[in-house]
C-alpha positions in Angstrom: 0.0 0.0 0.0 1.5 3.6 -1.0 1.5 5.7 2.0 -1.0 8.4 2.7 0.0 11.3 0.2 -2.0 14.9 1.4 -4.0 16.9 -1.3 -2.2 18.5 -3.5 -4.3 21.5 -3.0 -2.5 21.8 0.8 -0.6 23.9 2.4 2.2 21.7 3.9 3.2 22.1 6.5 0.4 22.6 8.4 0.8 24.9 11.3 0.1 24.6 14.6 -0.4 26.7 18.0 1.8 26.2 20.5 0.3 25.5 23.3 0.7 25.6 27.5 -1.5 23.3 29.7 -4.0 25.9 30.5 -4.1 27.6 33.9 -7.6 26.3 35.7 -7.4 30.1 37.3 -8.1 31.9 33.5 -11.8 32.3 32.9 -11.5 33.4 29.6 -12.3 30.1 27.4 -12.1 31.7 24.1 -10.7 28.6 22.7 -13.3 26.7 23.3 -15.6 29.6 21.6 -18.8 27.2 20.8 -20.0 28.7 17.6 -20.5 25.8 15.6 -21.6 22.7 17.4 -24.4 23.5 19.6 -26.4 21.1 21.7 -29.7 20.8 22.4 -31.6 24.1 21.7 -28.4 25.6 20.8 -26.8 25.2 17.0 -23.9 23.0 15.4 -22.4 25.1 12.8 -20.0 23.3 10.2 -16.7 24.9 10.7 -15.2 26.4 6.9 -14.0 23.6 4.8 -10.2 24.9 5.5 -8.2 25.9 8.3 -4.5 27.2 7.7 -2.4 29.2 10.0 1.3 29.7 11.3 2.6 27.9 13.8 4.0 30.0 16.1 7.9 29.1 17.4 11.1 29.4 17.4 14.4 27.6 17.6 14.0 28.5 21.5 11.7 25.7 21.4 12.3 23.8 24.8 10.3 20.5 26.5 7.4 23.0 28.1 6.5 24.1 24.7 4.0 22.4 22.6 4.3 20.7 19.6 7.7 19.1 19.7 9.6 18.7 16.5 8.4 15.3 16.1 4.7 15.9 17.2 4.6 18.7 14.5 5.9 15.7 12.1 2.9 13.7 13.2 0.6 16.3 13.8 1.1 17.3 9.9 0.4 14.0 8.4 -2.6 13.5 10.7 -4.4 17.1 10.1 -4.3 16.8 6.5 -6.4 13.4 6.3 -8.2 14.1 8.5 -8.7 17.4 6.5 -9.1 15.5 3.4 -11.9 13.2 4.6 -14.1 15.8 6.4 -14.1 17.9 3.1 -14.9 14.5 1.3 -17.2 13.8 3.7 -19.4 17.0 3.2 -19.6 16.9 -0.4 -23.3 15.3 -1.4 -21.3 13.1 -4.1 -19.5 11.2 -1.3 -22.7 9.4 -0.1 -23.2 8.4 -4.0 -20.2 6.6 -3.7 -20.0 2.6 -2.6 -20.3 1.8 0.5 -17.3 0.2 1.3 -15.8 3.0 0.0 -17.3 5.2 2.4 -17.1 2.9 4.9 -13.4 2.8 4.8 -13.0 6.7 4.8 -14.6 7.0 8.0 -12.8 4.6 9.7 -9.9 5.9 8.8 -11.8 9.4 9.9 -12.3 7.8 13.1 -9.0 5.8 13.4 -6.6 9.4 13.1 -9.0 11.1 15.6 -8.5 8.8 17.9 -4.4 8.7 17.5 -4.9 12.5 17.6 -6.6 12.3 21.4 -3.0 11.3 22.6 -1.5 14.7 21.8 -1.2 16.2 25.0 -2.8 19.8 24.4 -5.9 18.1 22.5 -6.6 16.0 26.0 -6.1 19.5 27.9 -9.5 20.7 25.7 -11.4 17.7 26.4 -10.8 18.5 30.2 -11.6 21.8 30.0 -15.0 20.7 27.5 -16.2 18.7 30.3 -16.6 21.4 32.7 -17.8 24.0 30.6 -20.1 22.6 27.9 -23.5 20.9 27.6 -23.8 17.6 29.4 -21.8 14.6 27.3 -20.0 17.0 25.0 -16.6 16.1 26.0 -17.4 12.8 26.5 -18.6 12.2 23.0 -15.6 13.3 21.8 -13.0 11.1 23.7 -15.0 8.3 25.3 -17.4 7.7 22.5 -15.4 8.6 19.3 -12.6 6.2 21.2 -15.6 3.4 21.8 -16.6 3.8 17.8 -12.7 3.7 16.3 -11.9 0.5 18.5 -14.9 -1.4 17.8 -14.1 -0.9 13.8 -10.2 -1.6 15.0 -10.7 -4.7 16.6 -13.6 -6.3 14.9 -12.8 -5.5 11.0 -15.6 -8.2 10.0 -17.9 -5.8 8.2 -18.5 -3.9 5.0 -20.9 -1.1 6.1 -21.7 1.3 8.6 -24.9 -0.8 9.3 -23.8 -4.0 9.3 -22.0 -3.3 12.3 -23.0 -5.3 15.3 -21.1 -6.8 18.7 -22.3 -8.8 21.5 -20.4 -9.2 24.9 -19.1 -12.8 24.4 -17.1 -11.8 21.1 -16.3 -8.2 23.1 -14.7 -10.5 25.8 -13.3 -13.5 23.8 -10.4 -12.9 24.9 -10.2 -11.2 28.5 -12.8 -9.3 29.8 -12.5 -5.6 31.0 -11.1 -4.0 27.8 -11.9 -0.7 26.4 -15.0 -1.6 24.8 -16.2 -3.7 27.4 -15.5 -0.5 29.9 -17.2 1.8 27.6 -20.4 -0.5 27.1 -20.5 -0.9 31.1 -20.6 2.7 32.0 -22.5 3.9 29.5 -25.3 1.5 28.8 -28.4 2.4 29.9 -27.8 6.2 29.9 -30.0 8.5 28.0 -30.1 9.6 24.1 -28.0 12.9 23.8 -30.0 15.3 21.0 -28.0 17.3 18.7 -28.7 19.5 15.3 -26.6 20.8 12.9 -26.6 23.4 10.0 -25.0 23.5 6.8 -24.8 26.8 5.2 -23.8 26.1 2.1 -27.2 23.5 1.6 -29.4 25.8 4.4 -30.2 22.2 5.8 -30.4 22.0 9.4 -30.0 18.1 10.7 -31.3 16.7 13.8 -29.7 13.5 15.4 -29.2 11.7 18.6 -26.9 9.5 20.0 -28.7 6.3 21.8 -26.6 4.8 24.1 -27.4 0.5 24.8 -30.5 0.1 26.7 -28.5 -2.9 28.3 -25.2 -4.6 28.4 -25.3 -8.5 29.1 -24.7 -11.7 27.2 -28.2 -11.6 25.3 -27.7 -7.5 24.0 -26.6 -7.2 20.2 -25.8 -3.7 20.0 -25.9 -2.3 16.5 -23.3 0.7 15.7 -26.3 1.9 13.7 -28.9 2.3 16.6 -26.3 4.2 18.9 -24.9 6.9 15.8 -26.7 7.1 12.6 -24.1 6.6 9.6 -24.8 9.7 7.3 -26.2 12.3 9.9 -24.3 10.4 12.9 -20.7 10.6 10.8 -21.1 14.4 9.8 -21.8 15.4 13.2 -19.2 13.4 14.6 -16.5 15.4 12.1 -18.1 18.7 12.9 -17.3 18.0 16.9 -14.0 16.2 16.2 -13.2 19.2 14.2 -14.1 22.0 16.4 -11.6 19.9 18.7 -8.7 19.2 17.1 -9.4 22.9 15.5 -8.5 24.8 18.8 -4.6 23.5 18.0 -4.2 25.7 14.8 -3.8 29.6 14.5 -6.4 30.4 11.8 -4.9 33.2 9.2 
C-alpha cells in the first residue's frame, strides 16, 4: 500500500499553536468559543472547509512548549487526512459513492482522531469541554469517538456502517474488561444525547441523537447503527471532532 500522500491543494506544513496546559485560574475560554456545534436548543455550525495558520515558534523551542519537532511531524500528516476526509465527507457526491468505500473513509476518519486524542494539548480541551459545555459533550468526543474507532479496530468483519453489530461474548473473547467492554459498562443504559446541525452552504439543518445500549449482558446485540446514525451520525461526529482538534491551529 502507498502511503497516505496529502491533497495537493494543501498547504504543507500545516501549522500549529503552541500551546501551555492551560491555567484552571483563566476564565477566559475563548478557545473553546462554541459557535458551531451547539447542543440541544443551541446550533452545530460546520466549521469552513479549510483551516491554515502559522505555527508559532522558534528555535527556542524547549520540552514546556507544545508541539515538539516530532509531534509537528505527526501532527502534519494527521491534520491533513483528517482534513481530506471531512471535506470528502461534506460533499453530497460522497454518499453516492459505494459503500465500502465510504465505509473505509470514515474509519480511517475515526481511526486518526483517535491517534490525535494522545496529543497532550488536545486532551487539555477535552478537560476543560467537560466542565464548561453541555452535558456529554466532551465525553462524545473522547469516550465515545474512542468506543466507535476501537470497535471498527478490533472487529474489522464488516462492510458497512450498518452492518456493524457486537455482543459481549465476542467483546470478551479474549479477557474481559477492555476498552469496549468498559465503555459498554458505564455507558449502557444512559439517556439519548439530541443534537442538530446546519449546513450553510445546503441551508439544511439536521437533527440527530446519539442512543446509548439500553443494556449490556450476554443476550444484548448492539448495532453501531442504533447508537450513531451513519450519514447524519458521521457528519456530526467530524463537525465535533473538528471543532476539537481545531483549537490546535492559529487560523490566518
Amino acid at each position: 500500500m502507498l502511503p497516505y500522500t496529502p491533497s495537493p491543494n494543501k498547504i504543507l506544513p500545516t501549522p500549529f499553536l503552541a500551546s501551555f496546559r492551560p491555567n484552571p485560574s483563566n476564565q477566559d475560554r475563548s478557545y473553546l468559543r462554541s459557535d458551531g456545534l451547539r447542543q440541544y436548543d443551541t446550533l452545530y455550525e460546520i466549521p469552513p472547509k479549510k483551516c491554515w495558520a502559522k505555527l508559532w515558534s522558534d528555535k527556542t523551542m524547549n520540552e514546556n512548549l507544545r508541539p515538539n519537532e516530532a509531534e509537528i511531524e505527526f501532527l502534519n500528516l494527521s491534520y491533513n487526512m483528517f482534513y481530506d476526509i471531512y471535506e470528502e465527507v461534506f460533499e453530497e457526491e460522497f454518499w453516492e459513492k459505494e459503500t465500502y468505500y465510504r465505509f473505509s473513509k470514515v474509519k480511517d476518519a475515526f481511526s486518526v482522531y483517535a491517534e490525535l486524542l494522545n496529543y497532550e494539548p488536545i486532551q487539555w480541551v477535552i478537560e476543560e469541554i467537560k466542565k464548561k459545555r453541555p452535558p456529554m459533550e466532551g465525553e462524545i468526543g473522547s469516550d465515545v469517538f474512542k468506543f466507535i474507532r476501537n470497535l471498527l479496530l478490533h472487529f474489522p468483519f464488516f462492510n458497512s456502517w450498518d452492518e456493524v453489530w457486537i455482543k459481549k461474548s465476542i467483546i470478551n473473547w479474549d479477557r474481559k474488561g477492555l476498552s469496549i467492554d468498559r465503555f459498554l459498562t458505564t455507558y449502557s443504559g444512559r439517556k439519548e444525547v439530541k443534537y442538530r446541525f446546519w449546513e450553510a452552504e445546503k441551508k439544511e439543518m439536521t437533527y440527530l441523537s446519539i442512543s446509548f445500549p439500553k443494556k449490556y449482558d450476554d443476550n444484548s446485540i448492539i448495532y453501531l447503527k442504533d447508537l450513531l446514525s451513519e450519514k447524519e451520525g458521521v457528519k456530526f461526529s467530524l463537525i465535533l471532532m473538528r471543532k476539537i482538534l481545531d483549537t490546535q491551529v492559529v487560523k490566518e
